[in-house]
PASEBA-1860 file (N, C-alpha, C; in nm, 3 decimals):
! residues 179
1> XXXXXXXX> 0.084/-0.118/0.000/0.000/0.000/0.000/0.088/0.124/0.000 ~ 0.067/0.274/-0.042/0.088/0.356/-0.024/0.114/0.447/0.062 ~ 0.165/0.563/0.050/0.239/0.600/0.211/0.111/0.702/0.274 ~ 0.033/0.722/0.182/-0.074/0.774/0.299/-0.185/0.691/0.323 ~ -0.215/0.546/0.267/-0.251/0.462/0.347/-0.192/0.394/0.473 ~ -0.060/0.395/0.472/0.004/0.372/0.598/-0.057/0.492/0.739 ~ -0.004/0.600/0.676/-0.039/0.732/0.814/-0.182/0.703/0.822 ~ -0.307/0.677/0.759/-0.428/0.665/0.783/-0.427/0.535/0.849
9> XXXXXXXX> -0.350/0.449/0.847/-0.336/0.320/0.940/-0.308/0.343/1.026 ~ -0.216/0.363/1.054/-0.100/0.409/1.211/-0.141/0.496/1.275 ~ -0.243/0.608/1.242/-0.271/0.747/1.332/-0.449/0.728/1.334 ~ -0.467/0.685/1.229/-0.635/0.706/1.281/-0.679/0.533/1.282 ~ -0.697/0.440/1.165/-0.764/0.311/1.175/-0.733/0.236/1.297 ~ -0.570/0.273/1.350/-0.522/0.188/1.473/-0.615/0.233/1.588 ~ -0.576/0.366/1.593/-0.592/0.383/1.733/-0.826/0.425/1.746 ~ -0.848/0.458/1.619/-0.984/0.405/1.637/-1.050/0.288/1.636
17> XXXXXXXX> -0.950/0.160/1.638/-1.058/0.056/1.649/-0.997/0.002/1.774 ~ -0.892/0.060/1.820/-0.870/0.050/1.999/-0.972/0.140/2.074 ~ -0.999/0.236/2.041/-1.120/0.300/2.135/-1.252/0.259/2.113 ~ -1.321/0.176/1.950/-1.419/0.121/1.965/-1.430/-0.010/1.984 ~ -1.309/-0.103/2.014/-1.260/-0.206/2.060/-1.303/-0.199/2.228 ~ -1.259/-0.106/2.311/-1.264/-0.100/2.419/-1.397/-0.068/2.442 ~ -1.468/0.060/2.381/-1.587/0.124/2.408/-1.658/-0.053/2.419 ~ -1.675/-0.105/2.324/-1.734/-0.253/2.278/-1.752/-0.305/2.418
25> XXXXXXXX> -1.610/-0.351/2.431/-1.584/-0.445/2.573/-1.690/-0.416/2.670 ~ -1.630/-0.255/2.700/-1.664/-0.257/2.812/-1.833/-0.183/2.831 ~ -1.913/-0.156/2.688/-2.033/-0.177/2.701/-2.149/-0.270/2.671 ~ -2.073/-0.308/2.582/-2.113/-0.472/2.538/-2.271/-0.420/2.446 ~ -2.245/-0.279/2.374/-2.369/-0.255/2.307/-2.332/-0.291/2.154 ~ -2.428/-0.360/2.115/-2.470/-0.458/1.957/-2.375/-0.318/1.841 ~ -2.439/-0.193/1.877/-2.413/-0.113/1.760/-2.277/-0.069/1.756 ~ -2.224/-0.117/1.859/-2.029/-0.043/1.867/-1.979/-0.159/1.805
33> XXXXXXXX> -1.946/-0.318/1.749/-1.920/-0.429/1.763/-1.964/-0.404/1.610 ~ -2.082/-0.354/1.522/-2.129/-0.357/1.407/-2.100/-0.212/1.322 ~ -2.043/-0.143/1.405/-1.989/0.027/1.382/-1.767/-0.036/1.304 ~ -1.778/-0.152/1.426/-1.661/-0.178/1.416/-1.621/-0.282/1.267 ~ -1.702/-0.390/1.281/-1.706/-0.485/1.149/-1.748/-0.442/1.082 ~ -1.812/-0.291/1.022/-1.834/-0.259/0.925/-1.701/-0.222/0.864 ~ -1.642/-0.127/0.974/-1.498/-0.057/0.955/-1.387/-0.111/0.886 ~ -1.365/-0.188/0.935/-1.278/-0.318/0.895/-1.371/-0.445/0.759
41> XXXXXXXX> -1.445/-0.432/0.745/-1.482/-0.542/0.651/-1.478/-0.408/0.533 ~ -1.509/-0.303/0.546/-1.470/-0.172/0.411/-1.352/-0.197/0.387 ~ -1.232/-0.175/0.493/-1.112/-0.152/0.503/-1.058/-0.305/0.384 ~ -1.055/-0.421/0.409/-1.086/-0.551/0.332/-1.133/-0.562/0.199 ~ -1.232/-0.463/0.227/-1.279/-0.429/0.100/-1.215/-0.356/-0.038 ~ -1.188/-0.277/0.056/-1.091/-0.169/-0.060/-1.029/-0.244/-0.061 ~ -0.924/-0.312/0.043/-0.754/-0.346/-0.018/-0.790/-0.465/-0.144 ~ -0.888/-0.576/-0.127/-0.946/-0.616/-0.234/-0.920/-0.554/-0.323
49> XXXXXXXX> -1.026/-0.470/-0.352/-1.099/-0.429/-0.486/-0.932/-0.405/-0.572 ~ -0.886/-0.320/-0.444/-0.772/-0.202/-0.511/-0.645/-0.342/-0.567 ~ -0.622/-0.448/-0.521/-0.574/-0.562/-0.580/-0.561/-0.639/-0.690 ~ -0.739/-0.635/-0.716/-0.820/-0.699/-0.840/-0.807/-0.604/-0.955 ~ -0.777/-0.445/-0.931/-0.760/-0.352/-1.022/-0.651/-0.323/-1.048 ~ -0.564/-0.348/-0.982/-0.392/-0.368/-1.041/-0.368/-0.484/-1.106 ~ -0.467/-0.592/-1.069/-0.405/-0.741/-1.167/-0.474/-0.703/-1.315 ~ -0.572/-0.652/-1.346/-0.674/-0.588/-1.426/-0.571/-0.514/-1.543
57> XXXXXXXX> -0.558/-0.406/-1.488/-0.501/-0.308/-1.514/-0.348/-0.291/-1.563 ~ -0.277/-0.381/-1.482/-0.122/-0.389/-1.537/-0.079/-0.467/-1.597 ~ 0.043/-0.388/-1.747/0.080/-0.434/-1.865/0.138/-0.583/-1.843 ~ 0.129/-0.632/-1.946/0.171/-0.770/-1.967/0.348/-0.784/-1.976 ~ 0.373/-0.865/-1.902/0.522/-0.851/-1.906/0.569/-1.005/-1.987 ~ 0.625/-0.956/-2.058/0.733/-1.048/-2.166/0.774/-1.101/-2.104 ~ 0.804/-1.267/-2.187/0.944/-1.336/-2.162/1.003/-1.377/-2.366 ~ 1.086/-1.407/-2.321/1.103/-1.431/-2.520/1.012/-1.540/-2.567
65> XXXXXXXX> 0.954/-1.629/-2.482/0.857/-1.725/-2.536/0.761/-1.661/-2.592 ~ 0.686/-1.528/-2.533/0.588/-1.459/-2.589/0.638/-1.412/-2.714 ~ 0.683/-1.426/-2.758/0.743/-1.326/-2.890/0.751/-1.464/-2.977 ~ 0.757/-1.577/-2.956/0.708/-1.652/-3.062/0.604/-1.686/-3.150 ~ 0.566/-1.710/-3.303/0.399/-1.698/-3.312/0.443/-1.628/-3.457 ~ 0.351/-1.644/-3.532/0.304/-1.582/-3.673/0.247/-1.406/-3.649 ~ 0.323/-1.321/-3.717/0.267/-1.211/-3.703/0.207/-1.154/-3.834 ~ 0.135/-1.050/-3.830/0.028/-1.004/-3.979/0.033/-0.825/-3.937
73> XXXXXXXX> -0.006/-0.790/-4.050/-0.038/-0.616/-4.014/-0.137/-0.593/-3.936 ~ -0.119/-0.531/-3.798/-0.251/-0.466/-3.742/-0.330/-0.395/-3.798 ~ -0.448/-0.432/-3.851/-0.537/-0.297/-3.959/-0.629/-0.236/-3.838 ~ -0.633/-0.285/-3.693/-0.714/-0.193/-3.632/-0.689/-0.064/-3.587 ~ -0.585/-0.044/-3.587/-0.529/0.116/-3.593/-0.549/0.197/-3.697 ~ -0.520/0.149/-3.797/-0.557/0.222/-3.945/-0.586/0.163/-4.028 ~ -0.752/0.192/-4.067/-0.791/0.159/-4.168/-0.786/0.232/-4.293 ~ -0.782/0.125/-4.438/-0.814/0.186/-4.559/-0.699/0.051/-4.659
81> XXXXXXXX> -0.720/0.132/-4.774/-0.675/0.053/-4.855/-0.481/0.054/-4.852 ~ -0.413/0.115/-4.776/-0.280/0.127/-4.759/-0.237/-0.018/-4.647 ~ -0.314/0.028/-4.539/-0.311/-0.085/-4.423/-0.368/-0.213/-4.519 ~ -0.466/-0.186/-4.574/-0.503/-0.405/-4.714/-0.383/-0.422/-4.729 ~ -0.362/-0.300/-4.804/-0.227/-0.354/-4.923/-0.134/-0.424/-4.789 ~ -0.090/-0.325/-4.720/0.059/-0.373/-4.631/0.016/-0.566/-4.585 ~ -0.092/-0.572/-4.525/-0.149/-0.682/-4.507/-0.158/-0.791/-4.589 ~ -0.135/-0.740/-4.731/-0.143/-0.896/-4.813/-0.005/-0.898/-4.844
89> XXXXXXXX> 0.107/-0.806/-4.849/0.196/-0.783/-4.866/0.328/-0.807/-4.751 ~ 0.282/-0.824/-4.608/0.387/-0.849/-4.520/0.336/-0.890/-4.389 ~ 0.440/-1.005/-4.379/0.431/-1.050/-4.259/0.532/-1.137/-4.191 ~ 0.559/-1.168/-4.090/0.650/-1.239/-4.071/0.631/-1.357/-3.948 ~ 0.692/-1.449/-3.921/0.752/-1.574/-3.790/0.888/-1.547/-3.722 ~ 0.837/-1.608/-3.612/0.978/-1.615/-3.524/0.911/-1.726/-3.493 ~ 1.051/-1.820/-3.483/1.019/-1.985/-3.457/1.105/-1.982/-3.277 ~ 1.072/-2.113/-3.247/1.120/-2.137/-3.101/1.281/-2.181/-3.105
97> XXXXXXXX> 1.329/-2.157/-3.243/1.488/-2.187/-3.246/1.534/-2.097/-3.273 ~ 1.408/-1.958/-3.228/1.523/-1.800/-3.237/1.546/-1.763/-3.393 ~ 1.454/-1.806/-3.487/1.490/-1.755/-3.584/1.343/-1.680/-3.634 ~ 1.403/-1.574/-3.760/1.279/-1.495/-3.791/1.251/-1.507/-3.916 ~ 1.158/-1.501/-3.968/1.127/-1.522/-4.126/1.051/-1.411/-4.176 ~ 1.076/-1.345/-4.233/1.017/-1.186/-4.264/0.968/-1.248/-4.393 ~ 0.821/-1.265/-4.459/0.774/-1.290/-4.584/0.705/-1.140/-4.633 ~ 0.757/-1.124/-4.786/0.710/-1.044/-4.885/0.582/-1.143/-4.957
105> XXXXXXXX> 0.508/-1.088/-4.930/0.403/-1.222/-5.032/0.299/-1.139/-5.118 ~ 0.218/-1.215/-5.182/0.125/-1.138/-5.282/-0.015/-1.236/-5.223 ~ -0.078/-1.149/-5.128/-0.151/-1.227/-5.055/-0.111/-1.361/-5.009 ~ -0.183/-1.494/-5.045/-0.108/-1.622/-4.973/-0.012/-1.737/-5.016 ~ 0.058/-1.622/-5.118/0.173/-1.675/-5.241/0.300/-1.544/-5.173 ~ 0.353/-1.662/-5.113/0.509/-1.552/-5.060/0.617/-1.569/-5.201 ~ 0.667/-1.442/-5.211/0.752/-1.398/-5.308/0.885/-1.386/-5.246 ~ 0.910/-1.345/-5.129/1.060/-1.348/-5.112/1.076/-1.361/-4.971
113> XXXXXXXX> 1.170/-1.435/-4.878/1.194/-1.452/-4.751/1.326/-1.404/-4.712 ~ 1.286/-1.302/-4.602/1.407/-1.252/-4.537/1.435/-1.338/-4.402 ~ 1.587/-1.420/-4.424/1.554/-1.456/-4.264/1.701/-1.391/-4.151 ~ 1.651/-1.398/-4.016/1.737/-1.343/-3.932/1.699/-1.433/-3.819 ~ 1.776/-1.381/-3.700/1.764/-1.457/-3.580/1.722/-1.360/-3.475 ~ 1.670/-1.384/-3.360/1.572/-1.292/-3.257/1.658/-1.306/-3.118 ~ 1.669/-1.199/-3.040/1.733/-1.250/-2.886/1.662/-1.129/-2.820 ~ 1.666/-1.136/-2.690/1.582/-1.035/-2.609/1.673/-0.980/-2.521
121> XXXXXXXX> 1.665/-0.882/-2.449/1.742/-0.818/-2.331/1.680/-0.868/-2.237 ~ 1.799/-0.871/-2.141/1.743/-0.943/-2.000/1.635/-0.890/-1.953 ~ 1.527/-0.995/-1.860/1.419/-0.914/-1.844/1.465/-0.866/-1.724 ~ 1.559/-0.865/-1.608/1.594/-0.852/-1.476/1.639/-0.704/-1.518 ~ 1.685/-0.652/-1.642/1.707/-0.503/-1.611/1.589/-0.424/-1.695 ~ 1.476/-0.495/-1.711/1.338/-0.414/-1.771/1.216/-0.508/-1.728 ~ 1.144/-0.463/-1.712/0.996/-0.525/-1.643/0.966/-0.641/-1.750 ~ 1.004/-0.603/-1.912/0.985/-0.675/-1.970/1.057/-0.720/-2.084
129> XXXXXXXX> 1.111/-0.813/-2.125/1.217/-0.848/-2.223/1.131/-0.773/-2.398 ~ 1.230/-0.705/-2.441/1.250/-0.677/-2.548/1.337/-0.696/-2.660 ~ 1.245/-0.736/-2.796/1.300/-0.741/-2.885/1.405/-0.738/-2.976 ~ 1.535/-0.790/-3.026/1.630/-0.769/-3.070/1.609/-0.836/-3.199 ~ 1.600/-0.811/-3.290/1.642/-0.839/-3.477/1.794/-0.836/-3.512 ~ 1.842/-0.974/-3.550/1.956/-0.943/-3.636/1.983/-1.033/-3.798 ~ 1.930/-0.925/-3.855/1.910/-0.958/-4.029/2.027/-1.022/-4.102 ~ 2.000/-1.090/-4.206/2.088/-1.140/-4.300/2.087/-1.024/-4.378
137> XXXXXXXX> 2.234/-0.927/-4.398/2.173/-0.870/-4.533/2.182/-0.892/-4.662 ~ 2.133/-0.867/-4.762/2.054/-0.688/-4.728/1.888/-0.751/-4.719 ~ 1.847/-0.681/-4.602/1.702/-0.682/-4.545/1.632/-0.586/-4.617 ~ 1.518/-0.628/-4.545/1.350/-0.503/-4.602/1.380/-0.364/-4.513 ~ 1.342/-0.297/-4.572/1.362/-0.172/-4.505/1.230/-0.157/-4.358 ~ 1.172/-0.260/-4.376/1.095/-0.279/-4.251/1.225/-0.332/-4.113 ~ 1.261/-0.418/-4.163/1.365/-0.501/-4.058/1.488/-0.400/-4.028 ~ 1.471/-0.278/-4.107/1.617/-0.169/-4.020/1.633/-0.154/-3.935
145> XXXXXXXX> 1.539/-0.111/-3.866/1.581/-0.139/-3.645/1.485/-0.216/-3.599 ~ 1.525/-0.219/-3.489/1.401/-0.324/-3.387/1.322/-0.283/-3.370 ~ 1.177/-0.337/-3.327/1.094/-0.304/-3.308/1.044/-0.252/-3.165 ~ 0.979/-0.154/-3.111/0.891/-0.099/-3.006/0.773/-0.145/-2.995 ~ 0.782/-0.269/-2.855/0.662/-0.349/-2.809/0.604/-0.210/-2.732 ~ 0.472/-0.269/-2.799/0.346/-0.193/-2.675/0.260/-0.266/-2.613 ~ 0.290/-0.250/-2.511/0.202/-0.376/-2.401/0.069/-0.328/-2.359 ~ -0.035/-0.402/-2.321/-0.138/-0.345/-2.243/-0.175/-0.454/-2.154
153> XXXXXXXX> -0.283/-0.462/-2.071/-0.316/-0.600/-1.972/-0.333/-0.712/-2.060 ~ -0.355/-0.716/-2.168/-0.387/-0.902/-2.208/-0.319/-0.901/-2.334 ~ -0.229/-0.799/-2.405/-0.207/-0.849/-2.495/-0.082/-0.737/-2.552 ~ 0.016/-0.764/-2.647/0.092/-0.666/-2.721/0.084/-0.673/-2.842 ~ 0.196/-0.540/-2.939/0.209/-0.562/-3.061/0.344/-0.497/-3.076 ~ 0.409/-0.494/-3.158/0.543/-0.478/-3.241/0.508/-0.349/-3.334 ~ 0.564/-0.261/-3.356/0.579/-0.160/-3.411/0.731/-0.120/-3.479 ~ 0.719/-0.138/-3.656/0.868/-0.119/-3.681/0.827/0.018/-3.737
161> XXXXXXXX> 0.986/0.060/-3.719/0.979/0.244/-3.775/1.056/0.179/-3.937 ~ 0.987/0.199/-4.028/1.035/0.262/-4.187/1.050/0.341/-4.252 ~ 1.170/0.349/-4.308/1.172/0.469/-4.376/1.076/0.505/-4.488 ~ 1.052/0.418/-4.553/0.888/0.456/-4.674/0.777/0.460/-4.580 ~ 0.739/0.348/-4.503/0.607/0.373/-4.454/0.614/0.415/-4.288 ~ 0.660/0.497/-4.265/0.683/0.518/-4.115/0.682/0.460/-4.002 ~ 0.592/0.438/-3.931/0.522/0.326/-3.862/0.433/0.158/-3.915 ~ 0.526/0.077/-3.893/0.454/-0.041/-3.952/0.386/-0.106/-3.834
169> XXXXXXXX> 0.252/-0.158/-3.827/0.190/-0.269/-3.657/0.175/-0.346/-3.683 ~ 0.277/-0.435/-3.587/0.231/-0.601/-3.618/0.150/-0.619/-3.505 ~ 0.054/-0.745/-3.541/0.028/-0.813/-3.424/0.043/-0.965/-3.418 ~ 0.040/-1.013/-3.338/0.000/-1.177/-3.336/-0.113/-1.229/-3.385 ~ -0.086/-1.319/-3.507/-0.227/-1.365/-3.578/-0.212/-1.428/-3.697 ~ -0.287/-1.518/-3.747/-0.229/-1.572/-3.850/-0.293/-1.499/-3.989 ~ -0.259/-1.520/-4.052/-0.272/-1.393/-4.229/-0.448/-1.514/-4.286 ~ -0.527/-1.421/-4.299/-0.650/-1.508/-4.354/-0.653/-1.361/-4.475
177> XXX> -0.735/-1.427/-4.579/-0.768/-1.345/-4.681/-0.869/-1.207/-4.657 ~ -0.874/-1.103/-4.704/-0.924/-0.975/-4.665/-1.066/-1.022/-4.707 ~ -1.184/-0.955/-4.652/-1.328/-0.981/-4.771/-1.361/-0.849/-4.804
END
């Protein structure tokens, strides 16, 4: 908990449920005893809730296993016929032997394969292991630097910077035909 849930512990919750602790005892009336378990079953309450909304709420943390999987263009960020095209046009794998397969394809007829190998930075000096690309060259001008994971509670995506198309989004998913 936080440091002014502590001082609201230590200066007021303590020492008020010692005076309606005692008041209790030593009157033995129903409504001091139900003044008190209300107090404390709130108090339970919150630290709950406030628990269930941090597991909720906080980003998904990597290991390099997550980064294995078939990736495709995210079109839910941007739609139109630029994001189709990129989509029938690129996508790539990373296999569980650390290698990457960058496909150029013409919808579900691949035309040319770039491959490289994948390694992550330790996750002990970042909350979450990130991405490392190292290309055979000469690569796609997508594969020029690594990519910037964006995490949220249940899920991420890969973002490469290009020099033609600026921002490219991958996500995890396998390539099905557009309708």
């Amino acid at each position: 908990m936080g440091f002014g849930f502590n001082l609201f512990f230590i200066f007021i919750l303590v020492p008020l449920t010692g005076i309606l602790l005692i008041a209790w005892l030593l009157s033995r009336k129903l409504l001091i005893g139900k003044i008190l378990g209300t107090i404390w079953l709130g108090i339970f309450g919150l630290i709950l809730l406030a628990g269930i909304t941090r597991e909720v709420t906080s980003k998904t943390e990597l290991e390099k296993d997550d980064y294995y999987g078939e990736y495709v263009i995210n079109r839910d960020y941007f739609k139109g016929k630029q994001t189709d095209w990129q989509y029938n046009h690129f996508r790539f794998e990373i296999t569980d032997n650390d290698s990457i397969f960058f496909y150029v394809t013409d919808k579900e007829k691949i035309l040319k394969t770039y491959r490289g190998t994948i390694k992550t930075t330790d996750p002990r000096n970042f909350r979450s292991a990130r991405l490392i690309i190292e290309m055979e060259e000469p690569t796609h001008h997508i594969l020029t630097s690594n990519p910037t994971t964006y995490r949220s509670a249940w899920d991420f995506y890969l973002v490469f910077k290009s020099p033609k198309f600026y921002n490219v989004f991958f996500e995890k998913g396998k390539w099905k035909p557009i309708e």
